[in-house]
KEKOL-544617 format. One record per residue: residue in one letter; chain; x negated, y negated, z of N, C-alpha, C in turn. Coordinates in nm, 4 decimals, decimal comma. Each point is the difference from the previous one (the first is absolute). Example, Ala and Ser with C-alpha at 12.3 -4.5 7.8 and 13.67 -1.06 7.14 Angstrom:
2
<'A'; 'A'; <-1,3190; 0,5690; 0,7800>; <0,0890; -0,1190; 0,0000>; <-0,0900; -0,1200; 0,0000>>
<'S'; 'A'; <0,0350; -0,1050; -0,0720>; <-0,0820; -0,1190; 0,0060>; <0,0770; -0,1090; 0,0730>>
//
This chain:
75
<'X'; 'A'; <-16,1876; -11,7590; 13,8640>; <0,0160; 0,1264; -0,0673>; <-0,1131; 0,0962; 0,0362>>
<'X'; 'A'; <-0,1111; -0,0607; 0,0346>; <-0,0997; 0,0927; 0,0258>; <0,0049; 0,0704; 0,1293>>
<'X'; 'A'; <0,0518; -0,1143; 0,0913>; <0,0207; 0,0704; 0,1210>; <0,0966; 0,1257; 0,0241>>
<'X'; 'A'; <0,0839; -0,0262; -0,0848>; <0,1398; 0,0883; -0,0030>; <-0,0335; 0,1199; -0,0894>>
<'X'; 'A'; <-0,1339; 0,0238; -0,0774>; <-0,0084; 0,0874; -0,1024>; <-0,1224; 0,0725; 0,0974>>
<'X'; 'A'; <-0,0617; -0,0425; 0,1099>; <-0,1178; 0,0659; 0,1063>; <0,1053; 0,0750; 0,0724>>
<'X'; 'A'; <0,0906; -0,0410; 0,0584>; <0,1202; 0,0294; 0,1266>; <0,0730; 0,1354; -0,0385>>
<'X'; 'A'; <0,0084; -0,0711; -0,1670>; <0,0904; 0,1441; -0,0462>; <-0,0861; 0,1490; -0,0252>>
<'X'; 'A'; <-0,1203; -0,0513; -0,0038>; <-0,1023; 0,1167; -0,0239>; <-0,0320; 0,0584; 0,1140>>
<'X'; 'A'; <0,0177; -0,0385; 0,1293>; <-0,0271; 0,0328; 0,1131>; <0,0906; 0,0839; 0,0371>>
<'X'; 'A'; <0,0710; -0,0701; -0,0067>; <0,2175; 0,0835; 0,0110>; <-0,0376; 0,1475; -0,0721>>
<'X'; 'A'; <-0,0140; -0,0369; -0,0965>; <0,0688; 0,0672; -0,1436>; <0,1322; 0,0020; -0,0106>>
<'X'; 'A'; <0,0016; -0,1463; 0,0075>; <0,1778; -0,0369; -0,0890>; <-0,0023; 0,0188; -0,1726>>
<'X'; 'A'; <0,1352; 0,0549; -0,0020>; <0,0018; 0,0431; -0,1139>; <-0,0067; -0,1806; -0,0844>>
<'X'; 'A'; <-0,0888; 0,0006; -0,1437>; <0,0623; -0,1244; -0,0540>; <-0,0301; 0,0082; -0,1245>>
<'X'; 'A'; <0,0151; -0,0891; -0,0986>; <-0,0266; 0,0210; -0,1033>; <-0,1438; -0,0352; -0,0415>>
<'X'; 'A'; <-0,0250; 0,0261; -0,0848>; <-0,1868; 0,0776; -0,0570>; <0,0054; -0,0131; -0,1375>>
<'X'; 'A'; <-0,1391; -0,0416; -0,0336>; <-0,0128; -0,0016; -0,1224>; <-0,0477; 0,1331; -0,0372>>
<'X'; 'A'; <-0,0023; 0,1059; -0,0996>; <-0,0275; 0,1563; -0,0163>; <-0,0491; -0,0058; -0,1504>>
<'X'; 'A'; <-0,1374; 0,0264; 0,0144>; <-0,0849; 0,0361; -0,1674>; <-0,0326; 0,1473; 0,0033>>
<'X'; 'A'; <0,0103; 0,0518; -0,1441>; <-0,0594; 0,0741; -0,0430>; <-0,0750; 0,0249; -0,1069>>
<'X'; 'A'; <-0,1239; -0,0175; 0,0472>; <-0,1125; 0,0262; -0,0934>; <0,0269; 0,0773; -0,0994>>
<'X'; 'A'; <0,0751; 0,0661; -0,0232>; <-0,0281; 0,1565; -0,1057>; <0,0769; -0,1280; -0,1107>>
<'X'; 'A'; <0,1092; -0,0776; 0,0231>; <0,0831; -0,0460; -0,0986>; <-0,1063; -0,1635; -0,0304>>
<'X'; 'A'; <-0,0729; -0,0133; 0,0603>; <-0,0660; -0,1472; -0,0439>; <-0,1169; -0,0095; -0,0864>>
<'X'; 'A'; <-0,0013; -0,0723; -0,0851>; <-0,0608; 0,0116; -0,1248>; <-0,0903; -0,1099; 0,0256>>
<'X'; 'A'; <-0,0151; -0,0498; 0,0932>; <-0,1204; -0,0961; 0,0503>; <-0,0059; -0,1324; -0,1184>>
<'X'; 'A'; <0,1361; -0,0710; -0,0389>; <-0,0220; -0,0650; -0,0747>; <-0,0052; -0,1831; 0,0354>>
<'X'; 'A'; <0,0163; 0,0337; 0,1885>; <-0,0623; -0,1233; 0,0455>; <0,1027; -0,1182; 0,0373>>
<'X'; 'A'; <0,1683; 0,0228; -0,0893>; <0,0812; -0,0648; -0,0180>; <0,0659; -0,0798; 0,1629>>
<'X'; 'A'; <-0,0055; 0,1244; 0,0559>; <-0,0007; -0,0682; 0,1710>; <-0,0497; -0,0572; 0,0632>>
<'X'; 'A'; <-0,1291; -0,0066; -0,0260>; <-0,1197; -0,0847; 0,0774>; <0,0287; -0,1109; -0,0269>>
<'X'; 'A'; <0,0734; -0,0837; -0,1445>; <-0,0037; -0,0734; -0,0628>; <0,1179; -0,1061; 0,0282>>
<'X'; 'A'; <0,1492; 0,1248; 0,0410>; <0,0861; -0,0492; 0,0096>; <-0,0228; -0,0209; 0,1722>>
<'X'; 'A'; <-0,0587; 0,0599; 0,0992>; <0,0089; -0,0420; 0,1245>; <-0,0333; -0,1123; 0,0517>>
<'X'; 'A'; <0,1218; -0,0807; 0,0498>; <-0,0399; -0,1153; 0,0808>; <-0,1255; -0,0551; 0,1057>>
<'X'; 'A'; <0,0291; 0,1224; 0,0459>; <-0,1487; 0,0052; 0,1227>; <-0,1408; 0,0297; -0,0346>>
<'X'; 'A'; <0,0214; -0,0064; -0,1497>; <-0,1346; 0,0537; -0,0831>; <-0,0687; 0,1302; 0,0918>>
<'X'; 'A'; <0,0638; 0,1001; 0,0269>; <-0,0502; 0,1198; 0,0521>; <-0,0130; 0,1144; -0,1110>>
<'X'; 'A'; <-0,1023; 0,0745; 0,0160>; <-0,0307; 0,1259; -0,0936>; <0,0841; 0,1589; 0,0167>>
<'X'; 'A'; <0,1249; -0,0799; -0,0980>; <0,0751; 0,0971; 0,0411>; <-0,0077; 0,0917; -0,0545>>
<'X'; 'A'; <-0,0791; 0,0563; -0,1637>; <-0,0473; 0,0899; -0,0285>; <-0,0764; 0,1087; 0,0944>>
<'X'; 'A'; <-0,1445; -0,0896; 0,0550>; <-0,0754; 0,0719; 0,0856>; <0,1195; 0,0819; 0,1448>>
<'X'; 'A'; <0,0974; -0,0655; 0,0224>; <0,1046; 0,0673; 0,0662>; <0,0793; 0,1093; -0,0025>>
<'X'; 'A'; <0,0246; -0,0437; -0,1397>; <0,1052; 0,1465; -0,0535>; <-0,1158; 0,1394; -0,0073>>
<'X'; 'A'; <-0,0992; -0,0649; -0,0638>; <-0,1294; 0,1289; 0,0263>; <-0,0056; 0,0629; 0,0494>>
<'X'; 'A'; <-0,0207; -0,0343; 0,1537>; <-0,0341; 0,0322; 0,0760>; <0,1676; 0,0150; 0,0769>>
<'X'; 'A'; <0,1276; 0,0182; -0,0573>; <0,0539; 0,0389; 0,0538>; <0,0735; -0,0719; 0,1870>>
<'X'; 'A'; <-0,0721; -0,0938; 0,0390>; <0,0410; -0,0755; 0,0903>; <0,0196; -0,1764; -0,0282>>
<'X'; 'A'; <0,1284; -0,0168; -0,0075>; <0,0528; -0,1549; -0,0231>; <0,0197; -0,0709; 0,1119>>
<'X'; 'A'; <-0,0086; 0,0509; 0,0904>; <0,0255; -0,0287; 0,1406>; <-0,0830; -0,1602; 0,0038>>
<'X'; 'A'; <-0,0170; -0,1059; 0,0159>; <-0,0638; -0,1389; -0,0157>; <0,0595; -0,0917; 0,0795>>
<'X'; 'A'; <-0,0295; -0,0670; 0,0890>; <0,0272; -0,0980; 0,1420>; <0,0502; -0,1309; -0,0946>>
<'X'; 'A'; <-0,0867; -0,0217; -0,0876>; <-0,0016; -0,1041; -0,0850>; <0,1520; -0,0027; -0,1006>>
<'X'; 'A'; <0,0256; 0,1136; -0,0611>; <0,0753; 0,0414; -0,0579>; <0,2024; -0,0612; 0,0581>>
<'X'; 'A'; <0,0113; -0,0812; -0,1194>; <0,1673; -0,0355; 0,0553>; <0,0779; 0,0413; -0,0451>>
<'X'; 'A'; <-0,0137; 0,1413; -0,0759>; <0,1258; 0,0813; -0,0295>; <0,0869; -0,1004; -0,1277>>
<'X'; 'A'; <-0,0765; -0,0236; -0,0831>; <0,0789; -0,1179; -0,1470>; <0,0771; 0,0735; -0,0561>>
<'X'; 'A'; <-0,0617; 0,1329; -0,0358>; <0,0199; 0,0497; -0,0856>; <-0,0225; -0,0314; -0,1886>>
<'X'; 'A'; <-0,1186; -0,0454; -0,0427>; <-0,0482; -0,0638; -0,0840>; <-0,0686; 0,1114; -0,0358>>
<'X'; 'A'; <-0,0872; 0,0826; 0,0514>; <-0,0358; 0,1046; -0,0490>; <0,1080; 0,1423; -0,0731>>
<'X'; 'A'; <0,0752; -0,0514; 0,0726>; <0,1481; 0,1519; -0,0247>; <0,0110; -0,0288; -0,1089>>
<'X'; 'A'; <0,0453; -0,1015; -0,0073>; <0,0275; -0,0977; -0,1274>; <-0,0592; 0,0220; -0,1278>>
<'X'; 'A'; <-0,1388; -0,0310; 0,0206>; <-0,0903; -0,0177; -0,1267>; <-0,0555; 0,1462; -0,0423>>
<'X'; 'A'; <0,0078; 0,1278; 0,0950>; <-0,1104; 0,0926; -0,0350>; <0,1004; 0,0767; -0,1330>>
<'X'; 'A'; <-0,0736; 0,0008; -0,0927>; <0,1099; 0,0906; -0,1002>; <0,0112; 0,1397; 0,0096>>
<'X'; 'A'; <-0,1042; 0,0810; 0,0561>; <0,0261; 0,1033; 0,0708>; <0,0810; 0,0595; 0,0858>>
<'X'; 'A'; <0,0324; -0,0623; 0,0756>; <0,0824; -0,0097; 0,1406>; <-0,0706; 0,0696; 0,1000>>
<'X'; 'A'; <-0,1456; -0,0572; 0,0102>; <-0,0479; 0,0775; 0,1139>; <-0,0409; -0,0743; 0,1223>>
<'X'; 'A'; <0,0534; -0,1067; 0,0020>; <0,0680; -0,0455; 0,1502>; <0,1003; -0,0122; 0,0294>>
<'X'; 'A'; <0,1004; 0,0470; 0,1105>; <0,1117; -0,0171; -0,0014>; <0,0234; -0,0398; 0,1614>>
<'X'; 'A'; <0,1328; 0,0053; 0,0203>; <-0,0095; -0,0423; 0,1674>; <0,0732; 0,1322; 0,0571>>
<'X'; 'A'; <-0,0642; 0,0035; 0,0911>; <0,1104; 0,1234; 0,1228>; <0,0160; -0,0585; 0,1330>>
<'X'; 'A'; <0,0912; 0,0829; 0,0426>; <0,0348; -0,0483; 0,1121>; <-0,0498; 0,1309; 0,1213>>
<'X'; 'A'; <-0,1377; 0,0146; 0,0797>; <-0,0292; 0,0618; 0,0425>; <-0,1015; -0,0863; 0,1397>>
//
């Protein structure tokens, strides 16, 4: 997956993406918690880039944020 998620960035094939927005996240941590890969997905949405090599697209964060300020796109 990692290889295929470098390749597509090179391309710029369209694919699906994880997409935060800070303005809607209330920093209450719930993602960090629920992520498998134990990655800081708060510090992500922050900063507005989810983009993560590590990252397997679970969708566990979509899931858990009660905000809804991760979502997925397809870009």
């Amino acid at each position: 997956m990692v290889i295929g998620t470098k390749i597509g960035n090179l391309l710029s094939v369209k694919r699906l993406r994880l997409h935060g927005n800070k303005a809607a996240c209330i920093s209450c941590h719930k993602c960090d918690k629920a992520c498998p890969m134990s990655l800081s997905v708060t510090e992500k949405v922050q900063k507005e880039k989810m983009d993560d090599s590590e990252c397997i697209l679970c969708g566990a964060c979509v899931d858990i944020c009660p905000k809804g300020a991760i979502s997925y796109k397809f870009k």
